[in-house]
Structures are given as C-alpha cells and as structure tokens.
C-alpha positions as a printed NumPy array, in Angstrom:
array([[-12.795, -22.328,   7.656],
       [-14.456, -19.828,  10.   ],
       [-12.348, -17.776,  12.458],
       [-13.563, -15.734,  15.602],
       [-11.653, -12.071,  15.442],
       [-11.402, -10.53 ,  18.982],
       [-13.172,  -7.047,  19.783],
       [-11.842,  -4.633,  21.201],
       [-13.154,  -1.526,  23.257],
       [-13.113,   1.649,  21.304],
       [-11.168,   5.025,  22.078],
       [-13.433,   7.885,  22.494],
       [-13.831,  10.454,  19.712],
       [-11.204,  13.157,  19.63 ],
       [-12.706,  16.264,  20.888],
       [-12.166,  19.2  ,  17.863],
       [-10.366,  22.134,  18.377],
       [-12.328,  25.685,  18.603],
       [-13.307,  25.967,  14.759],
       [-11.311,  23.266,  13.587],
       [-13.152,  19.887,  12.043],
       [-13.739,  16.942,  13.6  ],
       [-10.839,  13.8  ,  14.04 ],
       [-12.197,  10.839,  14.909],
       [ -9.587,   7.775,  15.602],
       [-11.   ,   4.127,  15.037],
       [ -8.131,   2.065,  17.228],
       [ -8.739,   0.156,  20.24 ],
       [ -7.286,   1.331,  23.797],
       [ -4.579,  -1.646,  22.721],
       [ -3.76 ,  -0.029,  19.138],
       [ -0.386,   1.552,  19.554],
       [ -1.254,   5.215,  18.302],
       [  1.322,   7.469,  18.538],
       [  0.268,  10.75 ,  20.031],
       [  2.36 ,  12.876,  17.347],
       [  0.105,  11.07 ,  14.534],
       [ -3.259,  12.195,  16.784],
       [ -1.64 ,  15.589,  16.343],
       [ -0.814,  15.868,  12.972],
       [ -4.463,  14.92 ,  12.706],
       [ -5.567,  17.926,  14.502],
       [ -2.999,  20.077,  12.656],
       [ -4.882,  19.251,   9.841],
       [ -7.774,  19.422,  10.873],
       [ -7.369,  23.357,  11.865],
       [ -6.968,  23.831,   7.9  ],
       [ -9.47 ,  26.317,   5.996],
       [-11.854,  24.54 ,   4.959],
       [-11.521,  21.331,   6.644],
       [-14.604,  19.039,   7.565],
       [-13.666,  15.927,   8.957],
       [-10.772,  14.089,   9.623],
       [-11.373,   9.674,  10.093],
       [ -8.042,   8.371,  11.539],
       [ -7.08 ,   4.541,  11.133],
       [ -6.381,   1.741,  13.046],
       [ -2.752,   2.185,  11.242],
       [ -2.314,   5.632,  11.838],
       [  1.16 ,   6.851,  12.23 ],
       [  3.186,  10.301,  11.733],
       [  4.258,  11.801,   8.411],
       [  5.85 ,  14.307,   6.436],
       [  3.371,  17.145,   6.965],
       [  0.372,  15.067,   7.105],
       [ -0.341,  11.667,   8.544],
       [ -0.379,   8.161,   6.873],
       [ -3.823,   6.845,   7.709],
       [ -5.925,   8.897,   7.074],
       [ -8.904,  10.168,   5.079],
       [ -9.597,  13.991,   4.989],
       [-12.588,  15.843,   3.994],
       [-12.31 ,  19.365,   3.117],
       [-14.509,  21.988,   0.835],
       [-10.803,  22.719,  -0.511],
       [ -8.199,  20.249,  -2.304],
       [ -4.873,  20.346,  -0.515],
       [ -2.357,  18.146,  -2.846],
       [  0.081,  17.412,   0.113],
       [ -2.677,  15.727,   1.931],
       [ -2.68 ,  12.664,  -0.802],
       [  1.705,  13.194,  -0.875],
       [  3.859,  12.575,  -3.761],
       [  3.204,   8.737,  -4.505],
       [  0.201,   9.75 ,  -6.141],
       [ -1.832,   6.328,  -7.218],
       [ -0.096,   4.147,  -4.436],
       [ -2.164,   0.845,  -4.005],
       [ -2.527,  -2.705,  -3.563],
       [ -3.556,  -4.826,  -6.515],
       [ -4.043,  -8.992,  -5.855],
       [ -3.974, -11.266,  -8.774],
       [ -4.436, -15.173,  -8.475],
       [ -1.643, -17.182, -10.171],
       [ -1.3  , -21.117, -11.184],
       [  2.074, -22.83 , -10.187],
       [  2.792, -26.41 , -10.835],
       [  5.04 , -26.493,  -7.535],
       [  5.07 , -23.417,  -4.923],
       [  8.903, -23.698,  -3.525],
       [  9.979, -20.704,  -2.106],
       [ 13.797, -21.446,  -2.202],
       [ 13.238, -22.038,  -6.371],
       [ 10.847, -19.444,  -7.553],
       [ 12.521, -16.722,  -4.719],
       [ 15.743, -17.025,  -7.497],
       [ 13.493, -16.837, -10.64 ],
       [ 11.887, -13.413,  -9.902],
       [ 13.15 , -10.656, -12.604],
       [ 14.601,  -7.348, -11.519],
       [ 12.506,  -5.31 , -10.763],
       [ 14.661,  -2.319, -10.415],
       [ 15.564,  -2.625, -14.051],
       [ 12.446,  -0.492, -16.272],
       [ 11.019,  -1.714, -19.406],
       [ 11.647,  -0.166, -21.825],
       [  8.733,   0.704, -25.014],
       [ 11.543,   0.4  , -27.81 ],
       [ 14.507,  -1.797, -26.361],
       [ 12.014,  -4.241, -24.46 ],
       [  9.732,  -3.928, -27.196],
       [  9.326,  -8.073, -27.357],
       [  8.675,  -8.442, -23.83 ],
       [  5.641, -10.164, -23.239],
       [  4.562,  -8.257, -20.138],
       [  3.572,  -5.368, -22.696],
       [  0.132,  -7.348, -23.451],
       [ -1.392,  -6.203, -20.375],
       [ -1.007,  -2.547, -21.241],
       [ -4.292,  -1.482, -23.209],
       [ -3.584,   1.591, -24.596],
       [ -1.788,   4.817, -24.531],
       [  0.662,   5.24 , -21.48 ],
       [ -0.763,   7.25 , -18.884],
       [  0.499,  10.943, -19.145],
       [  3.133,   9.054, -22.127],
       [  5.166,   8.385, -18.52 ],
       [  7.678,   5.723, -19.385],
       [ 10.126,   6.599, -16.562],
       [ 10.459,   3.887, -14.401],
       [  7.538,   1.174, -15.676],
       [  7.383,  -2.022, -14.609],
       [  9.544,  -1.154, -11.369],
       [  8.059,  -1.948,  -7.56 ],
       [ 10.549,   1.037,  -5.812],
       [ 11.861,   1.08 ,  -2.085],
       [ 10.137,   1.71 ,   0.74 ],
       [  7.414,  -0.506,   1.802],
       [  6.752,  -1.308,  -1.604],
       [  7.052,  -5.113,  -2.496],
       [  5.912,  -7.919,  -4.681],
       [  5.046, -10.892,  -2.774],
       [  4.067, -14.72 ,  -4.244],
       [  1.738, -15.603,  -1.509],
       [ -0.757, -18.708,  -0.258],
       [ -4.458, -17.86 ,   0.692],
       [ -4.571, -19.223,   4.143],
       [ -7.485, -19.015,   6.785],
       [-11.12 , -18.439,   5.054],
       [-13.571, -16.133,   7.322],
       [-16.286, -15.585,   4.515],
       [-16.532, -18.249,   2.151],
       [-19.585, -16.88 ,  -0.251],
       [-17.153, -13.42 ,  -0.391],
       [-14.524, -15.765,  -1.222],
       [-16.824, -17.453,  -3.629],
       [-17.106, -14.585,  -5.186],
       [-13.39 , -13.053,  -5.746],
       [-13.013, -16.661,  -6.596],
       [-10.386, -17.98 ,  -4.357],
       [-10.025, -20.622,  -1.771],
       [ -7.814, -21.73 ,   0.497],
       [ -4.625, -22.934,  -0.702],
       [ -4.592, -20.8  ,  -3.567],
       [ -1.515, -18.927,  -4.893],
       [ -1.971, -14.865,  -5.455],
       [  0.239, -12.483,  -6.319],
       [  0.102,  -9.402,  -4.477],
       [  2.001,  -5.949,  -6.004],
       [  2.021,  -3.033,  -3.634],
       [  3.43 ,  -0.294,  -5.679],
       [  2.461,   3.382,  -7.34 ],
       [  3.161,   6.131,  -9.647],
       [  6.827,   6.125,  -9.281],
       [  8.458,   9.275, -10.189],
       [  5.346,  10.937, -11.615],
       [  3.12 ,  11.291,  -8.554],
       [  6.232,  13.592,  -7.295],
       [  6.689,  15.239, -10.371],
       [  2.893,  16.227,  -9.949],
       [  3.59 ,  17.495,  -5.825],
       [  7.07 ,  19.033,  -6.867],
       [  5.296,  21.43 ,  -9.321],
       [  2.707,  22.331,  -7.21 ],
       [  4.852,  22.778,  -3.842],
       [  7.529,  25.099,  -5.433],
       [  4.908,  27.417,  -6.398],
       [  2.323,  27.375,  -3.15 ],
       [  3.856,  25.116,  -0.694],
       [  1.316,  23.431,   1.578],
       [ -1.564,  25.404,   0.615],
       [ -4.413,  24.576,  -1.796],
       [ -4.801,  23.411,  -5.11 ],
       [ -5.691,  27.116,  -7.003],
       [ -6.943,  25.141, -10.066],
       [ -8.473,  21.896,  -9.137],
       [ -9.273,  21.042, -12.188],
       [ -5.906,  21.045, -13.215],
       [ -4.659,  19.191, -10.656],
       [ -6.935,  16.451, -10.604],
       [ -6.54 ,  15.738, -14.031],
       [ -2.55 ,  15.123, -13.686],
       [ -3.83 ,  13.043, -10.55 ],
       [ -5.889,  10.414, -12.292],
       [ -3.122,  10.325, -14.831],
       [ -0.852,   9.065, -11.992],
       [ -3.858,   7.132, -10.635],
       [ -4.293,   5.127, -13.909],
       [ -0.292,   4.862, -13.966],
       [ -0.107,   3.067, -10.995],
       [ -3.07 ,   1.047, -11.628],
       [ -0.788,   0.128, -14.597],
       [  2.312,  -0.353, -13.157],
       [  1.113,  -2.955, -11.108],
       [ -0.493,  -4.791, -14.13 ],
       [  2.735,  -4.719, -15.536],
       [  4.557,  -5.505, -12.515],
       [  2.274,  -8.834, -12.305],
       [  2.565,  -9.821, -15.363],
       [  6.606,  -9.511, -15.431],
       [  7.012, -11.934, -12.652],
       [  4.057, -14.153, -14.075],
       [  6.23 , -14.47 , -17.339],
       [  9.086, -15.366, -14.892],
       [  7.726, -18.051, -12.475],
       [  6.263, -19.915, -15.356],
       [  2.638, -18.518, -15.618],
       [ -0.142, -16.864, -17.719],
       [ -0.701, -13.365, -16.461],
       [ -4.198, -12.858, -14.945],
       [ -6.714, -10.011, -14.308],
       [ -6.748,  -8.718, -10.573],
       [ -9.077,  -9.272,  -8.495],
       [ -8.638,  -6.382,  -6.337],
       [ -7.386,  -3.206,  -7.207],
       [ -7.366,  -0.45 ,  -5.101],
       [ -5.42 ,   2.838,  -4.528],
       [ -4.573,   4.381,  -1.075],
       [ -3.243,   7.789,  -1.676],
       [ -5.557,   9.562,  -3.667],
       [ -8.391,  12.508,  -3.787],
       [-11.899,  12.324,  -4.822],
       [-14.887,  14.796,  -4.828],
       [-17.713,  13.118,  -2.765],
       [-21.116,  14.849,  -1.704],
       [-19.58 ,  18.293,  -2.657],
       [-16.281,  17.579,  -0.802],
       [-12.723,  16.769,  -1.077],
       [-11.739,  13.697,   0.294],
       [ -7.793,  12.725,   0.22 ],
       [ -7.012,   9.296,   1.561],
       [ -3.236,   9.135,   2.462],
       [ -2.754,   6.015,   3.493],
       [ -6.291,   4.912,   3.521],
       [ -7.843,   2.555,   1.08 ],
       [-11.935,   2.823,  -0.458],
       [-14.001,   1.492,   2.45 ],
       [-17.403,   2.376,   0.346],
       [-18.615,  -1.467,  -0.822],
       [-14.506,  -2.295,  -2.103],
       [-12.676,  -5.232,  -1.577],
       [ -9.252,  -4.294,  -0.328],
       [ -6.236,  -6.148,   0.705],
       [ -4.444,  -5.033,   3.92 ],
       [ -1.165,  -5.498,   4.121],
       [  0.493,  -7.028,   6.617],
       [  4.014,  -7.343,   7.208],
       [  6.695,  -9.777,   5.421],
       [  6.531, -12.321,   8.16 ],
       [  3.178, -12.075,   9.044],
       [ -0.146, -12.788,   7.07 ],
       [ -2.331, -10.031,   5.059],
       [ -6.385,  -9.918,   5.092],
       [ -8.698,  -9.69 ,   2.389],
       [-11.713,  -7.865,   3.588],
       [-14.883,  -6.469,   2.371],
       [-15.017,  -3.02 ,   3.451],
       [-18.142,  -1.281,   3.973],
       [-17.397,   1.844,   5.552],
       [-20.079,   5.046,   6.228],
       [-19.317,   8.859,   6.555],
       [-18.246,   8.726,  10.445],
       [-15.093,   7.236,   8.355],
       [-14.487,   9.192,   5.131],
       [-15.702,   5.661,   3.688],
       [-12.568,   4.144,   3.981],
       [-10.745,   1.387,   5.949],
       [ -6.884,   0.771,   6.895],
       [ -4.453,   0.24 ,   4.386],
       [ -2.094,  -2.029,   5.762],
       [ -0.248,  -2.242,   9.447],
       [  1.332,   0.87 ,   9.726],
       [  4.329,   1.67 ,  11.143],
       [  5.261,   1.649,  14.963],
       [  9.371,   2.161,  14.116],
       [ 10.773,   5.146,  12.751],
       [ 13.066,   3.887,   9.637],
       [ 16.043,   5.203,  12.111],
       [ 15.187,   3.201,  14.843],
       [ 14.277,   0.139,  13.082],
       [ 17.509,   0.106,  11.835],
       [ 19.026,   0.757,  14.95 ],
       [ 17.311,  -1.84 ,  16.895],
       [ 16.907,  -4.817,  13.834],
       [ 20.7  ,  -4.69 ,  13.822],
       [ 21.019,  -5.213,  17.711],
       [ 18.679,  -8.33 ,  17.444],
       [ 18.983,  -9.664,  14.186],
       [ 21.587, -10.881,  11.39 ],
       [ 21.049, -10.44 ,   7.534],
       [ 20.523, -14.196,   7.095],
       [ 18.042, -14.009,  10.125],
       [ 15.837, -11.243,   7.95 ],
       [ 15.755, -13.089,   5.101],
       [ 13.85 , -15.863,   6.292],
       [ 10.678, -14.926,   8.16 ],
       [  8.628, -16.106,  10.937],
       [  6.458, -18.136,   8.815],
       [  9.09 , -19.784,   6.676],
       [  8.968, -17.517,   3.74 ],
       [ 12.187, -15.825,   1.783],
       [ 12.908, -12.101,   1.285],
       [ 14.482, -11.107,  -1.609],
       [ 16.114,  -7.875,  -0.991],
       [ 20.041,  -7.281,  -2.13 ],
       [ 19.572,  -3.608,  -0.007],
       [ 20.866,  -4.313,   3.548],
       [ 19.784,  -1.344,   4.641],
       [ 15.971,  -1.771,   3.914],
       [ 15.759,  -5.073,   5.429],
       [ 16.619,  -4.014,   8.457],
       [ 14.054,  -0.739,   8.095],
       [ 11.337,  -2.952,   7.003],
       [ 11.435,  -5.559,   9.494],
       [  8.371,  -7.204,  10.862],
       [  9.194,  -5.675,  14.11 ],
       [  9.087,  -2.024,  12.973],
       [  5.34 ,  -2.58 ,  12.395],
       [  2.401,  -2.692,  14.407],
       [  0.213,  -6.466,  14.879],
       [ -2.265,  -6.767,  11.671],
       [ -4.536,  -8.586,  13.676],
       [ -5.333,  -6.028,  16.246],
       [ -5.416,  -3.47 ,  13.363],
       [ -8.367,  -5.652,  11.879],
       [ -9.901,  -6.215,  15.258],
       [-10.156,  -2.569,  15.466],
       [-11.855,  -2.114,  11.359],
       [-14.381,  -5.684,  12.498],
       [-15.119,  -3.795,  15.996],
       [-15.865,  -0.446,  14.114],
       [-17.861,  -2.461,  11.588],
       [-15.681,  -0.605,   8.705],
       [-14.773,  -4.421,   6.625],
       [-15.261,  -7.901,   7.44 ],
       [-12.469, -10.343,   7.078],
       [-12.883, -12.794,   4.082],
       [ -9.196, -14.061,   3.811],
       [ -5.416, -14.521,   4.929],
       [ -2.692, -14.208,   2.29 ],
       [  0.589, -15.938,   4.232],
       [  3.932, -14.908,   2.223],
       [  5.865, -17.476,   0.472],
       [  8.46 , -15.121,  -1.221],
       [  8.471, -11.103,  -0.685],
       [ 10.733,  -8.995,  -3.387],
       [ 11.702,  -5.942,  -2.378],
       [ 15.088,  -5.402,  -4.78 ],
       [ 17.415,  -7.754,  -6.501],
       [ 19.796,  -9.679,  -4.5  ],
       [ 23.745,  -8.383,  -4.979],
       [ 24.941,  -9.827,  -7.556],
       [ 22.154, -10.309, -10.07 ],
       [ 22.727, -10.758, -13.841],
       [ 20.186,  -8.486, -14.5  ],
       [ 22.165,  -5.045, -16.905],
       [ 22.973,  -3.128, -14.108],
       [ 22.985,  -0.069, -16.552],
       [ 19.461,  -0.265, -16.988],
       [ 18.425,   0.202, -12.886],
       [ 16.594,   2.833, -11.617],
       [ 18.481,   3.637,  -8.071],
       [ 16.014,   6.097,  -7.149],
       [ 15.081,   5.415,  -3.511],
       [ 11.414,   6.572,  -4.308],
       [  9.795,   6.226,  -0.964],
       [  6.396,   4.109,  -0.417],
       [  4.858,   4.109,   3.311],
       [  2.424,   2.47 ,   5.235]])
C-alpha cells in the first residue's frame, strides 16, 4: 500500500550569531517550534568550539541543551548527549496466535521489578545477553523507566516502501514489539561524575569519557534486548533479533568532529523508528541524511506540553479511564496516574507533520506505520508482581 505524504514549505536557515556556528532548523512554517528551543540552539551554538548545530522537526526545550538536536563541535561537551546516555528505539517482530489487546495488556510482566543475575538466575530472558554485562551494571536491568519510555505490542499498518519493507522483512499486518528505553541509572552516574567536577564545560579527557559512554551505549542496546525478550517470554513467544536498533542520545567522532545527538537518531543510511505518540501511529523510515543535518533525522514527536501543563490541562479534559484507552482503540498500561496524564497524546506535537517535514527535507523516506495495540509504561496498582523488588526511581526519558 502506497501513501502520498504532504510537503511542506521550509523555514529559512537560522542566521548565526557573530562567531557562533551555524543552527539550521528543518520544520515546516506549520511545525510548532517553540522559540525557547530555537534559542537554546543558539546558546549552544555560541560554545567554544562549536561548528554546526541541525535542529529537528521535533525540536523542543531542555535542561541546558535542547532535545532534537545534533551538535558538531571540535570539543566533546557531555551535557550535550544528557544523562540517559544510550537512549534508543529498538523494533523486534513477534508471532502471536491471537493479538487481543484487553488479554495480552494483563499478561505483560513488571517491568519496574529488575532481574536479578543470582535470584532470577533461571529466567529465560537471560539468553539474549551474550556476554559480560556492560560496565558489570546490574542496577536496574531489564526495567523500561518513566518518562516517555514505554514498551508497546504494536501492528505494522500502512506500507509506503514495500522493497524497504522487503528487506527489514515485515508486512502489513505484522506484530512488532517496539522498546524505547536506555541506560537507566548508569548514563547519570556517567554525567553526575563529570558535572560535579566541571559543570557544563568540556570533556578534559575524552578518551575517558567516551569509553564509559559506549559502556552505557552497549547497556542500553542491552536493556532493550532484555526488555524484549521478558515480555516475549510473557505473551507466549520466542524472543527475536531486532530489526532496528538505534540510539538517540549519544556522541560520535565524525570527519575530525564531535557530534552529540540529543534527541536525534543516525540519519547516515539507518533505519530508525520514530516514535509517535500512544494513540497515534509510529513510522519506520529509511533515513539518509547529509552534513547540512549532522546526518541524523527526528527521533520521535517531540513534545509541545510542558509535563506541568499537560497535567494541568489532561485533567481538565480527560478521566483516567478516558487515558487508558486511546484514539485508535489500543490499552495503556500505566498504574502511575500522574504520568498518564503527562504523557498524553495531546502533550505532543502531530507525527505526521514531523515526517512531512524529514520527506520535504529529503532526510528519510517513510517505509512503515506501527499502530499501538498495548503501550506499558508501569504496572497497573495492584500487581502481584514482589513489590520489594521495584525500582521507584523516576529516571526521566524525553522526546
């Protein structure tokens, strides 16, 4: 099935500030771009050192830095990539007998509650793991945390690019599992000890730093493996090898540069998946982005709600029940009030328009719709799961 995405026309190039680097913005005049995101852009870009700054169709404010982004810069500035070090996206297909929501919704594990090496030691979710533990970091494994973090049992829907399809090897109708997760409490561990020495400035031993990074890169990577492969084991099914993997907050050296994506998935030749929102489809897409971008393409829909107001405004419109079933028929599991409310469809901005904007910049091209059929964020009150066990650290994932 073939599908006709609209095009928009393109904002102008930000103009640099005297001796600062470049921003660019790729959003439409309809993207809803808030001005204090275009700032922090420009904030960063009047760093020493900085080279160019691509802003994405789901750019939106942060702590410090925005979310959105990809950053070049001859020096490595650890607060650009933020404190969920290895946060990503990870798609795995998955074979169900029967795909009701209002069943397999109660049949997904806890996901608050960490494995443990020695207690959970028969657990067959452990087969996935390969090796050694990444940094030997056992806190927290095999848990999604809060925020926009999720695991969602999803349907492939529309098909745009059939031979890119082809080749992932999906088709319509297809189930996937899709884990959005990262490093847990280790990516902040890694910021913490930086920050409390040198604050927002530069990495003085790069080296050093990056190594800890891929650690937490290769954790997350992992945790989502393992995250897969717990709820597999619980709906009934074999787990399976993803069949996209890719990581959003992160720092590479490229051409002699730093580039940190916060926010901003691998646009150079990856396929990525781009979340939507609970209620509201996601998009496969092959990304093929050049230097005018960093070589990198949106990451999901990005916020247009503050948390605050979200939750101010979710509970003037909407009821609990009303949250927990979304717009296209599928279940939220989520026993935290709270974040339903902050993570409502509403608080985000349209994931079409944000791929209209990535098809008319000719950063990706759309080869697939995931439509939610259930969407765990944390176990409903009153779970059997050991409450003992849970990690209640609100670790904080954002689009």
């Amino acid at each position: 099935m073939s599908e006709q995405l609209p095009r928009q026309e393109s904002l102008p190039q930000s103009a640099p500030a005297a001796g600062a680097a470049t921003v660019t913005v790729f959003a439409s005049a309809r993207s809803w771009i808030e001005s204090d995101a275009v700032a922090q852009c420009h904030q960063v870009a009047a760093l020493d050192g900085m080279i160019h700054v691509a802003a994405m169709p789901d750019l939106h404010p942060g702590k410090g830095a925005p979310i959105g982004a990809a950053m070049t810069s001859a020096v490595l500035y650890p607060f650009l990539v933020g404190s969920d070090i290895g946060c990503g996206i990870s798609v795995f297909p998955i074979r169900l007998r029967r795909a009701v929501p209002e069943r397999l919704a109660a049949r997904f594990p806890d996901l608050d509650r960490a494995l443990d090496p020695e207690q959970d030691a028969d657990d067959p979710a452990w087969a996935v793991v390969p090796g050694e533990i990444p940094a030997g970091h056992v806190e927290g494994l095999g848990t999604v945390g809060r925020g926009n973090h999720f695991v969602e049992l999803a349907r492939v829907g529309s098909v745009f690019a059939p031979e890119d399809a082809s080749r992932l090897g999906i088709a319509a109708g297809d189930l996937v599992l899709v884990v959005h997760s990262g490093s847990r409490g280790l990516g902040e561990r890694i910021l913490r000890a930086h920050t409390e020495v040198h604050g927002a400035g530069p990495a003085p031993d790069p080296a050093g730093y990056l190594a800890q990074h891929d650690d937490a890169v290769r954790w997350g990577s992992l945790n989502r493996r393992l995250l897969a492969a717990r709820v597999a084991h619980a709906l009934g099914a074999e787990p399976t090898e993803p069949i996209v993997d890719q990581c959003h907050n992160l720092v590479e050296i490229r051409d002699g540069a730093y580039l940190h994506r916060k926010g901003a998935a691998p646009g150079d030749g990856h396929d990525v998946l781009i979340a939507g929102t609970r209620g509201t489809a996601s998009y496969l897409v092959a990304a093929h982005a050049g230097p005018a971008a960093n070589h990198s393409v949106a990451h999901g829909a990005g916020r247009k709600m503050s948390r605050a107001d979200a939750l101010r405004r979710g509970r003037a419109k909407h009821t609990v029940e009303e949250l927990r079933r979304t717009p296209v028929g599928s279940l939220v599991v989520c026993g935290d009030r709270q974040l339903l409310f902050e993570e409502a469809p509403t608080a985000y901005k349209r994931i079409e328009q944000v791929i209209a904007d990535l098809v008319d910049h000719e950063l990706a091209t759309p080869v697939a719709t995931t439509v939610p059929l259930v969407t765990y964020k944390t176990p409903e009150l009153g779970s059997t799961s050991r409450p003992e066990r849970r990690d209640h650290r609100r670790t904080r994932g954002r689009q």
